[in-house]
DOTOR-297155 format. One record per residue: residue in three letters; x, y, z of N, C-alpha, C, O in turn. Coordinates in steps of 0.001 Angstrom, whole numbers, plus 524288, in hexadecimal, padded with zeros to 5 digits. Each point is the difference from the previous one (the first is absolute). Layout:
BEGIN
ALAXYZXYZXYZXYZ;...
# end
This chain:
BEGIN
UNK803437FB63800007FCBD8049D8000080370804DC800008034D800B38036D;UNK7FBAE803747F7BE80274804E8801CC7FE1580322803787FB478001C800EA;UNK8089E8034A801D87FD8180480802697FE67802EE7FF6B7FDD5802508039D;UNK8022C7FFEA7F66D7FEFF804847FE4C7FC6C7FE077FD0F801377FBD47FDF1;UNK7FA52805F4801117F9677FF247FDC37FEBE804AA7FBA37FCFE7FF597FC4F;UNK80580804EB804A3800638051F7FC247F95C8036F7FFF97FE09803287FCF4;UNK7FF8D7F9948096F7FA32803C87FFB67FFC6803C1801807FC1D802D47FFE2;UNK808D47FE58802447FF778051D800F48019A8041B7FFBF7FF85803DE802D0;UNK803DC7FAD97F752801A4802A97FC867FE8D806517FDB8802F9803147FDCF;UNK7F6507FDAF803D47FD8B804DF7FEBE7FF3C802F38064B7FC5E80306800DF;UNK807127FBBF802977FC01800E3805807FCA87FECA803917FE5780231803F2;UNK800C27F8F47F9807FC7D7FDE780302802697FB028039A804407FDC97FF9E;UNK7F8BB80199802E4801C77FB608051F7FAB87FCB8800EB7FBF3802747FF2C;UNK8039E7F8D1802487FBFD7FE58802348006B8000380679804217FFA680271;UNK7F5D0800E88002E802287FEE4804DE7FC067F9C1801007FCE17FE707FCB2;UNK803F47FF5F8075E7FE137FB42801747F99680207801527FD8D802D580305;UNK8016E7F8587F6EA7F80C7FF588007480058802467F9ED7FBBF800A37FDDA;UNK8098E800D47FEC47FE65801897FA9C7FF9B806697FEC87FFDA802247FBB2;UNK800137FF468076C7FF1F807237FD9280416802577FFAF80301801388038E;UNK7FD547FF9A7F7A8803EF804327FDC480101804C7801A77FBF98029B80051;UNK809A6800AE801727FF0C8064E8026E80569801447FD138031B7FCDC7FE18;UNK7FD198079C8020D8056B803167FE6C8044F7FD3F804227FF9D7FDAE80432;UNK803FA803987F8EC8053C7FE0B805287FF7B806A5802C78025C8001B80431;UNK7FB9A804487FAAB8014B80246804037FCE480123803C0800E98032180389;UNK7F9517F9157FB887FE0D800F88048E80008800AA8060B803BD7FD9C801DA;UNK7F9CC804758013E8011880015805D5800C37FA588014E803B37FFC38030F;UNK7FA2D7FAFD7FBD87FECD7FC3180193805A77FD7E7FFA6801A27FD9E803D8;UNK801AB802DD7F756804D07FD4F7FD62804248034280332804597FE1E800D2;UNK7FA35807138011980436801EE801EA7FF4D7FCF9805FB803B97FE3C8027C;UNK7F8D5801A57FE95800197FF458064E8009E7FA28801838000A7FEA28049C;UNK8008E7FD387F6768016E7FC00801C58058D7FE867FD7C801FF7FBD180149;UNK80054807317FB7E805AA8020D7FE588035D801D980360804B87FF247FFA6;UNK7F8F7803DA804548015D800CF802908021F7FD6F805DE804407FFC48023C;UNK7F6DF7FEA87FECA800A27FB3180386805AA7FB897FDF3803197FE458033F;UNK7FD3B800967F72A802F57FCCC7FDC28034C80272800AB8027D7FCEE802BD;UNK800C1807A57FCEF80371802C28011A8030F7FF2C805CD804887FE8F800B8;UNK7F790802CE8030D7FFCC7FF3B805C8802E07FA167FF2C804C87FFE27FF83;UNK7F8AD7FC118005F8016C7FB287FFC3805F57FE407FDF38033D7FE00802F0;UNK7FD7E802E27F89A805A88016F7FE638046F80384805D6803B47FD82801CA;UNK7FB36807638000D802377FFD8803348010B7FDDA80506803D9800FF802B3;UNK7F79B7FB427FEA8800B87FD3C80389801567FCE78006A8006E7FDFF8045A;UNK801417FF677F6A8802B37FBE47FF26807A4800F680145803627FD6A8023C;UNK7FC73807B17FAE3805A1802758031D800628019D8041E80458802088004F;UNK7F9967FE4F80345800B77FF7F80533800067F9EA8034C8020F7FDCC803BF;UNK7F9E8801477F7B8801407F76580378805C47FEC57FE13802D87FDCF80334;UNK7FF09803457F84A8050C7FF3D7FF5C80479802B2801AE804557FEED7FE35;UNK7FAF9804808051A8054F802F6803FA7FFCB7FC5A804B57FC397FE988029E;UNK809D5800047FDD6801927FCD1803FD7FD1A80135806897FF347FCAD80362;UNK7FFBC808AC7FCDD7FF978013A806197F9337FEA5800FD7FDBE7FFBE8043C;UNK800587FFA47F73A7FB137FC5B800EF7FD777FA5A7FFFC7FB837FE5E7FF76;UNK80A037FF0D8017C7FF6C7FABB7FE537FCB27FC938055D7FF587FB3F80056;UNK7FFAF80722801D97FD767FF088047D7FA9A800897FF217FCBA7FD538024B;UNK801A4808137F8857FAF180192800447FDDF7FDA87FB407FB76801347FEF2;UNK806D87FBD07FE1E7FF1C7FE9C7FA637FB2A7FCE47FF8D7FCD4800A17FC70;UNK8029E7FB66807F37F9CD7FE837FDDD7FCCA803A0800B17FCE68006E7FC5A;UNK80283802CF807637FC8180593800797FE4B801547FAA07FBDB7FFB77FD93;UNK80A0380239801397FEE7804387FB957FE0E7FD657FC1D7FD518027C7FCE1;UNK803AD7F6A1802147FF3B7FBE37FA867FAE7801748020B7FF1F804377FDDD;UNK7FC767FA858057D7FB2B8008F801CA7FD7E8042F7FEFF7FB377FFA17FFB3;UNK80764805B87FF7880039805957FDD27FD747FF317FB7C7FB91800917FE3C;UNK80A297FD5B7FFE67FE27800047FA517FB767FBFA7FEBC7FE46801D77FBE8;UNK7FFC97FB42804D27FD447FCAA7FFA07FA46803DB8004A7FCC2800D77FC8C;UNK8037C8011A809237F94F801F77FF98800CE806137FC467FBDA801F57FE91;UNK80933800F27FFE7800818032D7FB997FD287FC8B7F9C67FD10802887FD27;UNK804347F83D801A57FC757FF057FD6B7FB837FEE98009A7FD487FFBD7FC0B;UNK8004B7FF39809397FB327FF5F7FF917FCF3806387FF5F7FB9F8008D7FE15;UNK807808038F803D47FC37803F37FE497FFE4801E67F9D37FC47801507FD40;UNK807E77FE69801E9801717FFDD7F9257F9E47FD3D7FD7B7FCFB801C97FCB5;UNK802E17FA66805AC7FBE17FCA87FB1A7FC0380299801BE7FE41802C77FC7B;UNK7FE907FDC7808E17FC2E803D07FFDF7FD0F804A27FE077FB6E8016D7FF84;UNK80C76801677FEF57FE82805877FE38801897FE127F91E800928036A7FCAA;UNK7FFC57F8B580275800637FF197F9757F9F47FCB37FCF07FED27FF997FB5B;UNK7FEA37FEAF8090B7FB047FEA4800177FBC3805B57FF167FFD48043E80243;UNK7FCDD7F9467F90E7FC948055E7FE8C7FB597FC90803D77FE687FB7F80090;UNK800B7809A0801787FB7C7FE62806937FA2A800C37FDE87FC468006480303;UNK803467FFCA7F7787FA3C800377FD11800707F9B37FD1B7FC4D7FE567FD6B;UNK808427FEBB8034F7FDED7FB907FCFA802087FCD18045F802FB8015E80384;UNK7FA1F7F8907FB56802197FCAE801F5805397FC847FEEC7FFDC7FCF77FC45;UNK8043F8035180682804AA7FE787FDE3801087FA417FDCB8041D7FE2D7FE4D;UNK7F7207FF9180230800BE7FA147FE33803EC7FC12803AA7FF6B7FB537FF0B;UNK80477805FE804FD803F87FDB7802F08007D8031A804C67FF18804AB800B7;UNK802D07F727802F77FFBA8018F803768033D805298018F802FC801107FC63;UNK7FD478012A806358045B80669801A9801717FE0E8057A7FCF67FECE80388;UNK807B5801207FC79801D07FF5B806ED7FCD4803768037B7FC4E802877FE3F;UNK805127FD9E806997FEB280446803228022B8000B8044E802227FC3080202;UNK7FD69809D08008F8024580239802EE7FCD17FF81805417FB3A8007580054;UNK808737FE738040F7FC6B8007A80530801A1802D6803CA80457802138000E;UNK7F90A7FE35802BA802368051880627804DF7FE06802198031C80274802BB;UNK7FD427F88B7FB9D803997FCCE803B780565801837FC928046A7FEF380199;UNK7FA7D803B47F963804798021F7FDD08023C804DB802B88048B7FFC980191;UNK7F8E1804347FF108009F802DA8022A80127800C3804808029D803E380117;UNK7FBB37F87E802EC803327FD3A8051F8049E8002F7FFF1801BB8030C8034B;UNK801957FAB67FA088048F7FD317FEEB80405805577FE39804BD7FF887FF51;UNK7F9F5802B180070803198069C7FBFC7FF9E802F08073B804028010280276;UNK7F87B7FF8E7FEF37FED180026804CF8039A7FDF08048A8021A8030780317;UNK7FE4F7F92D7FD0F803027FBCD8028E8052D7FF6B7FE2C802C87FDA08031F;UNK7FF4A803B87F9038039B7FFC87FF2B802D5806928033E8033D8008380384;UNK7FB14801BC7FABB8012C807AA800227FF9B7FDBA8070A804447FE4280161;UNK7F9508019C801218000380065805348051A7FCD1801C4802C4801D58037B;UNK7FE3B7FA617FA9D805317FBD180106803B4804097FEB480286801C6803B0;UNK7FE5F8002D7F772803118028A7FF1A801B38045380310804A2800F0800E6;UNK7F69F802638011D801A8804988039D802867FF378048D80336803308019F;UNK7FBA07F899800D68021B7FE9D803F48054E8007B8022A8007480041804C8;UNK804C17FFF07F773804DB8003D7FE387FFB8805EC7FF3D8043D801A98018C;UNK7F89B802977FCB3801A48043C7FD4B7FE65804D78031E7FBA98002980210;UNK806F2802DD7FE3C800BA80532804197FB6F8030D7FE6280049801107FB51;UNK7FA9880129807757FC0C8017C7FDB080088806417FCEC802878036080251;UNK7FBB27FD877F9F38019A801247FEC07FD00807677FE517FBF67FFF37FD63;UNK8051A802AD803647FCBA806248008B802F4803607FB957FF45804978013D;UNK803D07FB2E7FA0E801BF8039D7FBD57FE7D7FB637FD517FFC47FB41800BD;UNK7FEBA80A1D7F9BE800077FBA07FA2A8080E7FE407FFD38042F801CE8018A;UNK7F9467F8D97FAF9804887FDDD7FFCE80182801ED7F7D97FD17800827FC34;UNK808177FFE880479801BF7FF3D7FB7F801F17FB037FBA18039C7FCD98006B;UNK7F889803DE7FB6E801D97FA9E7FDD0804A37FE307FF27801F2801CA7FBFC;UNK800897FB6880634806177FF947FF2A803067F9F6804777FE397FCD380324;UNK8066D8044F7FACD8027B8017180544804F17F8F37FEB3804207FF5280260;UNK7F9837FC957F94A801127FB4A7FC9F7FCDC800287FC667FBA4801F780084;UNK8063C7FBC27FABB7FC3D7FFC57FBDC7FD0F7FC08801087FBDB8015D7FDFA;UNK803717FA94803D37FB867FC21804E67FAAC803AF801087FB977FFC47FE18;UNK8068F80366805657FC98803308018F7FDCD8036B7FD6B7FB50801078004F;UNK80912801EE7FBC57FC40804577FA427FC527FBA77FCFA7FBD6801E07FE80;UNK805057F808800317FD2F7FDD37FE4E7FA5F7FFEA801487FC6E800CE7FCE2;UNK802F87FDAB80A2C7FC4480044802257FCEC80593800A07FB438003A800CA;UNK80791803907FED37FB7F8047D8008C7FED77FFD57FA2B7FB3A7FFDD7FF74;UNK807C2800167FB077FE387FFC57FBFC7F9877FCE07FF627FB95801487FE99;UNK8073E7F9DD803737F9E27FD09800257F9BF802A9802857FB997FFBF7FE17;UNK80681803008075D7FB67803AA803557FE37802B37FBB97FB3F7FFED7FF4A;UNK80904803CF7FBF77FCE5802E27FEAD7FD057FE8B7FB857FCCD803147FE25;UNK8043E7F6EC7FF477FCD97FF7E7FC097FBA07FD92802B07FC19800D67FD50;UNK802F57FD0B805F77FCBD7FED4805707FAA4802FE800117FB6B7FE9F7FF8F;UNK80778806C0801497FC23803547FF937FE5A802577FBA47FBC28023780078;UNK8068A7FE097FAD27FEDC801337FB687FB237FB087FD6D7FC77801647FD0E;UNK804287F96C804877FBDD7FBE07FE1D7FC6380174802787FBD57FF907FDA5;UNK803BA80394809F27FC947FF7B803237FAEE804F87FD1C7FB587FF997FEDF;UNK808C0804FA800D47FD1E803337FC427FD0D7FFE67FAA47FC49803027FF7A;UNK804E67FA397FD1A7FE777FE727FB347FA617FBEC800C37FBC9800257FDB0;UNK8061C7FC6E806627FAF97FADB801E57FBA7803AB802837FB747FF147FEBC;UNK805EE806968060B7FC2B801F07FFFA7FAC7805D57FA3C7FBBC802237FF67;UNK809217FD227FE9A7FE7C801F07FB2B7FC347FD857FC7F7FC99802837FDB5;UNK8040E7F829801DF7FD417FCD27FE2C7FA5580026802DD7FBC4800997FDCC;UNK805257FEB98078A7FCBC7FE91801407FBCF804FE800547FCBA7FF9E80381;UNK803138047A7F9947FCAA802AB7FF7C7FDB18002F7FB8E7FC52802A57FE65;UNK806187FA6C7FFDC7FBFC7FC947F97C7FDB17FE307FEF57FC418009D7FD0B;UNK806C57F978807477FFE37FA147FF0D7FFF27FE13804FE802D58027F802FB;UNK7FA137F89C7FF98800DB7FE5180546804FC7FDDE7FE998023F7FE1D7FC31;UNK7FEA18032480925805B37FDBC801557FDE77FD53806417FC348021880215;UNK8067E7F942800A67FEE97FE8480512802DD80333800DB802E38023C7FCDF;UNK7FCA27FE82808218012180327805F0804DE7FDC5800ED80435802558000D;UNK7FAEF7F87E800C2804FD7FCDF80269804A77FF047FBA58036F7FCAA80074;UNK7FBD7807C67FA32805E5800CB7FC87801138046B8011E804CA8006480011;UNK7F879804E58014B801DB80458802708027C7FECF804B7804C1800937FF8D;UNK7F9337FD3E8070E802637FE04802C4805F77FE527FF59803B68023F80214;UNK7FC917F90F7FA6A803CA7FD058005F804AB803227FDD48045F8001480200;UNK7FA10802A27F96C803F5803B57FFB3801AB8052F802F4804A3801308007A;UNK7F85680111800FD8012E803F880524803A97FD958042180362802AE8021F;UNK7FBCD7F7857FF258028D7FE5980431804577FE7F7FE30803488000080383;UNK7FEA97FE6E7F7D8804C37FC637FC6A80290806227FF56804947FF9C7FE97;UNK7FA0C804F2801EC803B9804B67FF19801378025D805D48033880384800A3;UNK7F9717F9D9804278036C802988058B803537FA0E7FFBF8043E7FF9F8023C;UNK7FA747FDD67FC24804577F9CD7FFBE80547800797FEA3803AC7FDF280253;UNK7FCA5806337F7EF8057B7FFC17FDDD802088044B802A5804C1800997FF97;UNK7F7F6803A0803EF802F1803618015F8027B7FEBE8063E804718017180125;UNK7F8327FBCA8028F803997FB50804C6804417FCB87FCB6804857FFD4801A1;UNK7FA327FDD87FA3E803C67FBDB7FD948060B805167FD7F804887FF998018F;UNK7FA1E803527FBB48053B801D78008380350803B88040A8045F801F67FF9B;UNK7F7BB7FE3580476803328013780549801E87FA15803868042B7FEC38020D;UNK7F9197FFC87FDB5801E47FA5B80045804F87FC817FE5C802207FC7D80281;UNK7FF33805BE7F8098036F7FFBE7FC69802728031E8014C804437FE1D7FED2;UNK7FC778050680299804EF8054F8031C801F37FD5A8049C804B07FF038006A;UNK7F7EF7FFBF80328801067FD8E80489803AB7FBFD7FFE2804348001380255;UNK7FA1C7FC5B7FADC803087FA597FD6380680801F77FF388045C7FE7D8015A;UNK7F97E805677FBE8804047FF8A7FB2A8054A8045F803E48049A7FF277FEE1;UNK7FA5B80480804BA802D6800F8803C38001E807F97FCF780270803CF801A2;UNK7F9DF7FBAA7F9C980039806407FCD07FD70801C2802DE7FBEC7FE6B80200;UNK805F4804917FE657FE8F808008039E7FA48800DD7FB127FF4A7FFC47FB40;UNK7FDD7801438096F7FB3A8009D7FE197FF658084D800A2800038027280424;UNK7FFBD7FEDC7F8B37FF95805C27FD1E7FA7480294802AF7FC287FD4C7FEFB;UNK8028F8080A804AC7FC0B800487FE3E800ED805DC8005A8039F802688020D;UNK7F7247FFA97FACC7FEE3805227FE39801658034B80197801EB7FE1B803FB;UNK7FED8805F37FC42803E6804758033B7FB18804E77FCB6802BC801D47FC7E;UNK7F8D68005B8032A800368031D7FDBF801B0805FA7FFBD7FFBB8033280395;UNK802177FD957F754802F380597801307FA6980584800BB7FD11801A17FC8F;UNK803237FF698072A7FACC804028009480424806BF8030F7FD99804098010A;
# end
């Protein structure tokens, strides 16, 4: 089988259930996006100072595709197959993790600066596409239903990478930076 099919050659994309949309729709961006997210979290499961956190983050990525297919699913047809899904108990766990994590980390009252190992610029990189999917999914969702529990999960997966790359400072023994503003 090739990969390349050439349908969508004029712009167009299908999403799951058959309906055709522009690739630049809100819908393609916001689960492009998400795909994006996913990609970087995969570079953070692959930096050594998380080898401790790697099924976490493989689990990351995992319910990152389950919201992917949700938001690539047109919610006026029936998709013909089943769609994974997402549960509270996901959101638990992002939860549960961030609280483990703080435990180790000096609390903390200035914004922090992204920096400090490229480990750690990785991980705030990720926060901010985090919040760039979180924004776009609520964008959508003034269109299109979107569940509750894909806004959630992403709101919480962006205070996640931002404990996880202080976390990653901690580990990693980098001077964690914060804001100084000049006023």
């Amino acid at each position: 089988m090739k990969i390349y099919t050439k349908t969508g050659d004029k712009g167009l994309t299908s999403l799951i259930g058959g309906t055709r949309v522009p690739k630049s729709s809100l819908r393609i961006d916001s689960y492009g996006t998400v795909d994006e997210l996913n990609s970087y979290i995969g570079l953070l499961r692959d930096q050594e100072v998380n080898a401790p956190r790697r099924e976490v983050l493989k689990e990351i990525q995992d319910r990152l595709f389950t919201i992917g297919s949700h938001l690539a699913t047109d919610p006026d047809k029936d998709p013909h197959q089943r769609i994974p899904d997402l549960h509270a108990e996901d959101v638990d766990l992002l939860e549960t993790e961030m609280d483990q994590m703080n435990e180790v980390l000096a609390p903390l009252r200035e914004f922090v600066l992204p920096g400090g190992h490229q480990a750690v610029s990785f991980g705030h990189v990720a926060r901010c596409v985090c919040r760039r999917a979180e924004r776009l999914v609520i964008h959508l969702r003034e269109e299109s239903p979107v569940e509750d529990l894909v806004v959630m999960y992403l709101n919480r997966l962006s205070d996640y990478l931002f404990v996880l790359s202080r976390a990653m400072a901690h580990d990693l023994g980098a001077a964690e930076v914060t804001w100084k503003p000049r006023v």
